[in-house]
C-alpha positions in Angstrom: 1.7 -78.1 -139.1 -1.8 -78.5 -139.9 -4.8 -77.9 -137.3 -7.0 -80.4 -135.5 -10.7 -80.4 -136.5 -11.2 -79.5 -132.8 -8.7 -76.3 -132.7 -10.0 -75.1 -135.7 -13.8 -75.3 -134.3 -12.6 -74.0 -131.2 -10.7 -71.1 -133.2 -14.1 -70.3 -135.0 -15.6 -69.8 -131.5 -13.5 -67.8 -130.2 -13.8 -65.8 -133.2 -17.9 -66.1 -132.5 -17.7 -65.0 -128.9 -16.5 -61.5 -129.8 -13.7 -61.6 -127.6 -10.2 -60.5 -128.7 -8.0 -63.1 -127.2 -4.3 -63.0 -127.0 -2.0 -65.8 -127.3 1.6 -63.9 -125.8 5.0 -65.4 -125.9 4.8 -66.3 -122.6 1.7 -68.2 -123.0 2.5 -71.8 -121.4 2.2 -74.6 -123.5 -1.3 -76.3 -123.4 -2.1 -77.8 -120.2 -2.7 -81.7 -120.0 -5.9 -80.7 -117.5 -8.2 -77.3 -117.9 -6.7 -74.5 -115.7 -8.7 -72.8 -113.8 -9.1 -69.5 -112.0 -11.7 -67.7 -109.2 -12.0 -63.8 -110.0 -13.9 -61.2 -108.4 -14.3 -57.6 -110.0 -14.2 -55.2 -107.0 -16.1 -52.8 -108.7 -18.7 -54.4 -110.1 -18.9 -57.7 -107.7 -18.9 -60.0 -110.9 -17.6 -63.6 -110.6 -15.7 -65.6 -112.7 -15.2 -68.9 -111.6 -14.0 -72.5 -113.6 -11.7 -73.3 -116.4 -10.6 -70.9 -119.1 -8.5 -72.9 -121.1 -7.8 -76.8 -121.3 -5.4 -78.7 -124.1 -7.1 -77.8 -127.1 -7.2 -73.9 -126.6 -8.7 -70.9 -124.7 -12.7 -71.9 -123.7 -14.7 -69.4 -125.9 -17.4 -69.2 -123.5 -14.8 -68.6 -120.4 -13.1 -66.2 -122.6 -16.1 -64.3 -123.4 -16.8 -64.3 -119.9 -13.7 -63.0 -118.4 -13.8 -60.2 -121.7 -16.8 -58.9 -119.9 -15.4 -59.5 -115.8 -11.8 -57.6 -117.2 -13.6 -55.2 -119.0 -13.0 -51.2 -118.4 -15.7 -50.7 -115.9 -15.6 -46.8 -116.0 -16.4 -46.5 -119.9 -18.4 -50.2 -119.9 -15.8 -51.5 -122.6 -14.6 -54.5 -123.0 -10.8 -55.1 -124.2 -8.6 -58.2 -125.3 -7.9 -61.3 -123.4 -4.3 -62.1 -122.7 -4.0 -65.8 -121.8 -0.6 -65.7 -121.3 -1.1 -63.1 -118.4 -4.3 -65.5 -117.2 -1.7 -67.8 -116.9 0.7 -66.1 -114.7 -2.0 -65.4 -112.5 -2.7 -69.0 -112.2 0.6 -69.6 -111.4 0.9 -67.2 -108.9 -2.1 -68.1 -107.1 -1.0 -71.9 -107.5 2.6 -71.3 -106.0 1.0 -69.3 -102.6 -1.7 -71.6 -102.3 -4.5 -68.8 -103.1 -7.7 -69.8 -105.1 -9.3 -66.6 -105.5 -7.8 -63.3 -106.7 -9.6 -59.9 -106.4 -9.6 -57.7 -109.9 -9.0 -53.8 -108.8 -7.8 -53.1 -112.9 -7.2 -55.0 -115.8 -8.3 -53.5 -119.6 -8.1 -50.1 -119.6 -9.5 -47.4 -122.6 -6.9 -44.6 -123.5 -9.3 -42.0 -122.1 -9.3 -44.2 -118.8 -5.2 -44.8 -118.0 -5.2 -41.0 -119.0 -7.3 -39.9 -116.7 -5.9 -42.0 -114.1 -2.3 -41.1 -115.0 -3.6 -37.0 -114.2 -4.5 -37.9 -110.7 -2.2 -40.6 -109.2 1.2 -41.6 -109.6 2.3 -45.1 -110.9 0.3 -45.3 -113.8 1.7 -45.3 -117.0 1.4 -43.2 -120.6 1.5 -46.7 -122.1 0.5 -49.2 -119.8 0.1 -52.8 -120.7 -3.3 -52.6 -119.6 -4.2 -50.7 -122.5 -3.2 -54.3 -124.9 -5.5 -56.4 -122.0 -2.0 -57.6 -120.6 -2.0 -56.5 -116.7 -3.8 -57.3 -113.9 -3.7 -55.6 -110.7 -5.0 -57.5 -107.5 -5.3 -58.4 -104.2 -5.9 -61.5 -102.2 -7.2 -62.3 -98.7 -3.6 -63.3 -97.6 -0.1 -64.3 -98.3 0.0 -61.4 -100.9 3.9 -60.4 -100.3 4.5 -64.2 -101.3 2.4 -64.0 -104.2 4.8 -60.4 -104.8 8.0 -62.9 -104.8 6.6 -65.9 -106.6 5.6 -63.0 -109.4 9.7 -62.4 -109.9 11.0 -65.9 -109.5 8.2 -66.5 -112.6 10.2 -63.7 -114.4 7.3 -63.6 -116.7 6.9 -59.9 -117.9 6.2 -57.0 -115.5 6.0 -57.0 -111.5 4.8 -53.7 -109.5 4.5 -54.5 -105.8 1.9 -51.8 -103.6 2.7 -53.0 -100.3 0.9 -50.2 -98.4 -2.1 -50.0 -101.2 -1.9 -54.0 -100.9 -2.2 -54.6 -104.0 0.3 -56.7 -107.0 0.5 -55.9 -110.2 1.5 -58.0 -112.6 1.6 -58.2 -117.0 3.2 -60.1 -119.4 4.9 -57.0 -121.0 9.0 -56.5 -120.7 10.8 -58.0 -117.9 10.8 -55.7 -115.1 9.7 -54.8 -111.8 9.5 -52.2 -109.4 7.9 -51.2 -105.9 5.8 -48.4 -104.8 6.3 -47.3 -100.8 5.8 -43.5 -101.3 3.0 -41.8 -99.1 1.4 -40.4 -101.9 0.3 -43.7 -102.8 -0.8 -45.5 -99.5 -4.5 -46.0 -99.4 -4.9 -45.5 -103.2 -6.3 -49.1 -104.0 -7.0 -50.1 -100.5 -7.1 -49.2 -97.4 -3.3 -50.8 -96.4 -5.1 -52.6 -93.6 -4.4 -57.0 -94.7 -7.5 -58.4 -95.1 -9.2 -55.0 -95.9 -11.5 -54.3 -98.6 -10.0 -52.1 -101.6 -11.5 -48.2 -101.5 -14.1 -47.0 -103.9 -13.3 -45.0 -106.9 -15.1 -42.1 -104.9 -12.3 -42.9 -102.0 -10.0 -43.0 -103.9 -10.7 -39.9 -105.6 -11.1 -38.1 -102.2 -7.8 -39.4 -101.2 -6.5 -37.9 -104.4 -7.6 -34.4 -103.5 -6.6 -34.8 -99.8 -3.0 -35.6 -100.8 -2.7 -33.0 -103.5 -4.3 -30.5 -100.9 -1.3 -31.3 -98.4 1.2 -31.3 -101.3 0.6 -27.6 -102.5 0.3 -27.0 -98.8 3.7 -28.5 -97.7 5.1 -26.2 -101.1 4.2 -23.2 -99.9 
């Protein structure tokens, strides 16, 4: 099936832009209206805010955009853009009747997920945010929804934090799985609803603290 003048312009953009975008399986179809999401990196305090795709394609200057906002914020690098897993979070925010999501992690560089696999649990020798498929956030309410409307979309991978308060989601293998453990409370935020995610300092500190009790309670 041959391309429209307008998807192959819109193709050469996106090749322009500089940002690696990824059209999964479970990318939906092309919308009949531009979707449209809210984001807010925690780390950073960047915005994204307006369509990123409409029925002609992925918006190269959203795309771009979001490359930068999903980007691996301790090594400054940015990664691929998986619409399909944009599109989940739409859908997920759509079905609880959230418009903004909070970012806590999305791309992540090899030497990043290592380092973070070496000091928590729950992260994983090959996670999906390594390909720019997951997303892990939080939103001012009706999160545990937003966990359960995640599974009923049965679009790839579900990881529910309910005392960090945070969802995972990606648009890897179907499967899911739920976090309760001590060891992980506070990790992301502070388990409080409504409460702001920790630093990566906090974090870290936490780490230490709960290793610290660990070797302790061994002994």
């Amino acid at each position: 099936m041959s391309s429209s003048p307008l998807s192959l312009k819109r193709r050469s953009l996106l090749i322009g832009c500089g940002a690696l975008v990824l059209m999964s399986d479970r990318a939906l179809a092309a919308p009949a209206a531009p979707r449209r999401l809210s984001l807010r990196n925690q780390h950073t305090g960047e915005t994204f805010e307006g369509p990123y795709r409409d029925a002609s394609g992925p918006l190269p200057d959203a795309m771009a955009d979001l490359s930068k906002l999903l980007r691996d914020h301790r090594a400054n690098k940015e990664g691929p853009v998986d619409v399909g897993t944009l599109d989940f979070l739409a859908d997920v925010l759509e079905a609880v009747g959230q418009s903004k999501a909070t970012i806590l992690s999305a791309f992540r560089t090899p030497e990043t997920n290592a380092m973070l696999a070496s000091r928590s649990l729950g992260v994983a020798e090959h996670s999906q945010h390594l390909l720019g498929r997951a997303l892990d956030i939080t939103l001012p309410s009706r999160l545990p929804e937003a966990h359960r409307s995640a599974l009923a979309l049965k679009r790839g991978g579900v990881g529910w934090y309910p005392r960090s308060h945070f969802l995972h989601i990606d648009t890897g293998p179907l499967r899911n799985w739920e976090m309760l453990g001590e060891n992980l409370d506070g990790l992301f935020a502070p388990g409080v609803r409504g409460a702001r995610p920790r630093t990566v300092s906090q974090r870290m500190k936490l780490h230490r603290a709960l290793a610290r009790r660990q070797m302790l309670g061994r002994r």
